[in-house]
N, C-alpha and C positions, 0 to 999 in steps of 0.2 A: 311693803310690810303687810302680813296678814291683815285680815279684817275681823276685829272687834267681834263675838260672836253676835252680839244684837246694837247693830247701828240701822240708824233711821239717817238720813242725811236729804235734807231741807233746804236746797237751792232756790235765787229766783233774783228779781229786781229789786232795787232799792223800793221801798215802800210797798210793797206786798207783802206784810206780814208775818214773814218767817220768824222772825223772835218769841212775839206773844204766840204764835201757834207752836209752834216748837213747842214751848214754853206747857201749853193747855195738855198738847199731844203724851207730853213724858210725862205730867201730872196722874193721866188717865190712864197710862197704862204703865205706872210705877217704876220708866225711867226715870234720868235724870236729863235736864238741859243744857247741853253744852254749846253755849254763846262764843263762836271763833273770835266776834268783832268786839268781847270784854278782852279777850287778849292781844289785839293789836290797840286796843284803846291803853291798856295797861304796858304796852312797850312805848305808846306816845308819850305818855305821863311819865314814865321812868325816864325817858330822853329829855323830856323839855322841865322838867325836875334837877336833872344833872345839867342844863345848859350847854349839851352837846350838839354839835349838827346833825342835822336829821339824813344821815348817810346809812346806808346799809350795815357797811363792815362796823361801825362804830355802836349803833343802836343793840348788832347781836351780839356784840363782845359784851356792851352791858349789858343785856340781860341774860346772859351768862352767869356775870359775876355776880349779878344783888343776891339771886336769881330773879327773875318773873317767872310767874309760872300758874298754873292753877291749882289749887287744894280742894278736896272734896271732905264731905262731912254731912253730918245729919243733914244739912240745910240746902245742899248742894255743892256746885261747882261756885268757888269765887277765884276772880285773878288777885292776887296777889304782887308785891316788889317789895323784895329785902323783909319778908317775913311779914309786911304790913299789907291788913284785908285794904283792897282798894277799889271797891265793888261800886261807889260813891264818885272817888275823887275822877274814876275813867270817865263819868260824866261834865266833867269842866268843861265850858266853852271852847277854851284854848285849846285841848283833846280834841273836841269835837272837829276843830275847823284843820287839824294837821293828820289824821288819822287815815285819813284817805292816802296822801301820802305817802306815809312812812308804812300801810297796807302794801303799797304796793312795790315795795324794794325785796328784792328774790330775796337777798339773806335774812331779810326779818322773815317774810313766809316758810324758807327751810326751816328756822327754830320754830313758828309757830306751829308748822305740820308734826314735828316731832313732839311739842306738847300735847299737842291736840290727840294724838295717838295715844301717849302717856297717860292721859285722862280719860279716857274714854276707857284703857285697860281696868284704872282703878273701881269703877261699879261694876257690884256683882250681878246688874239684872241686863240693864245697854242704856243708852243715851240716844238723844234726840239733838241729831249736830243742825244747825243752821250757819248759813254763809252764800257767798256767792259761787265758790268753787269747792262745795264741802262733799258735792257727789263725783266731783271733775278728777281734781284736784288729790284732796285732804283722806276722803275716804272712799276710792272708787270700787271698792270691792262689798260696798253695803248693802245689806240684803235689800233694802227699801229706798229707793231716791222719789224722791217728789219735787217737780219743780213749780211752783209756784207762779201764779201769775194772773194780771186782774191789769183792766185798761188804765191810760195813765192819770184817767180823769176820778175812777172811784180809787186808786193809790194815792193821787192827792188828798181828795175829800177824809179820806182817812186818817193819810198824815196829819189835817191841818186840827181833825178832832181831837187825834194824841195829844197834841200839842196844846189844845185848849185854846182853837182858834176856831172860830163860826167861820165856817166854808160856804161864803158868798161866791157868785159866777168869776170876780175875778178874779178872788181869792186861789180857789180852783186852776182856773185857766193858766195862773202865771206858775203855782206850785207843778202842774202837768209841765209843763215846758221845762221845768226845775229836773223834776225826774228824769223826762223823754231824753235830756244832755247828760243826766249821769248816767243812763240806760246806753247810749252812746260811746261813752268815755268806758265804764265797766265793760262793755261787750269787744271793743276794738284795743282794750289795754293789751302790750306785751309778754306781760306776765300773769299768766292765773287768769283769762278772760272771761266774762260769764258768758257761759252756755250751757244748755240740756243736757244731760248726759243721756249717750244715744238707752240707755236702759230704767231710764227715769221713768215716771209716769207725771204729765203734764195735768197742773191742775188749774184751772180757767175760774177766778175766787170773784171774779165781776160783780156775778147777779147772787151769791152766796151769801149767807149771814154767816158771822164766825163760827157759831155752835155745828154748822155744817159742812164747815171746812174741815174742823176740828174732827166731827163723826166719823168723814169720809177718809183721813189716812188711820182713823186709829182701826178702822174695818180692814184697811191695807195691811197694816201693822197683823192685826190678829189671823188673817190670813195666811201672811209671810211666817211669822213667827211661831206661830200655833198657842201651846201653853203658857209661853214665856210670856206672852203679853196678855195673857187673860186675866187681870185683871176686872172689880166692879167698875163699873162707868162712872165717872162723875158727871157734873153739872154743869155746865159755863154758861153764864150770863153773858 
């Protein structure tokens, strides 16, 4: 499928960032964010909602029918099911802990790639895609890939402040190991596996504060793109 005239697509490991920078990146330069992992959260929640098995053929036929799907609007990209914003409920526990999962069954990722293309057509300026295979995969034809990446020791430490956990050594230590097995499991899966794509630009966010991770693709960005992404700077705390 052709490429979106202005995609940015933001690959990398669990726990490296890609969402909130995504996120910073298309604030600053007047995309929009589009989160691949609200719409398989949003097909987990619509399966485990209807009390379906969490099977390929069954999850894509429903979200077919509710639809699931993304809507865009002043406010952005939200996933939606059966008409109802579900921007919140993709956050439930019970989402969280099968999501992985029901990611990685081919026919749920066919319907997802076709929305995710879908959405990305609807803004008129481009979007800021994040995911595991959103340069591989979803969007391989994007002007700009960045693959993301930082040791497993500060992707912990980061995780564990999201979360609003004081990251003690063994706090750390065990959350790294945490990662290092899904870094594992994601790399070597059969379907969609993460890796670089060979025309990515690798970005090492270790010794980095946000605000200059943030700096450094949106200068990629303004380069690539030229006008489209000129845009004033903002600000990130």
């Amino acid at each position: 499928m052709p490429a979106h005239p202005n995609v940015i697509a933001i690959d990398g490991p669990a726990g490296s960032g890609k969402s909130t920078t995504a996120q910073a990146v298309a604030d600053q330069l007047g995309f929009t964010h589009l989160e691949s992992g609200a719409l398989y959260r949003a097909f987990t929640l619509a399966a485990l909602d209807a009390g379906i098995p969490l099977e390929g053929q069954r999850i894509a036929a429903l979200a077919e029918s509710l639809p699931v799907r993304f809507t865009y609007d002043a406010a952005g990209f939200r996933p939606e099911v059966a008409g109802v914003d579900v921007s919140s409920a993709v956050r439930r526990p019970d989402v969280t802990a099968h999501v992985s999962a029901v990611s990685a069954l081919p026919e749920v990722r066919a319907v997802a790639n076709r929305l995710l293309h879908a959405a990305a057509a609807q803004h008129p300026r481009g979007v800021v895609a994040d995911g595991r295979d959103i340069g591989t995969v979803v969007f391989p034809d994007a002007q700009l890939k960045v693959f993301l990446t930082a040791s497993p020791e500060s992707r912990a430490r980061r995780r564990l402040l999201q979360d609003g956990y004081a990251p003690s050594r063994e706090a750390v230590a065990e959350e790294a190991r945490r990662l290092a097995a899904r870094d594992h499991t994601d790399s070597t899966r059969a379907v969609a596996p993460l890796r670089q794509a060979s025309d990515a630009v690798p970005l090492d966010t270790t010794s980095m504060t946000f605000q200059q991770q943030v700096d450094h693709i949106v200068a990629l960005a303004r380069e690539t793109f030229g006008n489209a992404s000129g845009t004033k700077p903002k600000t990130f705390s």
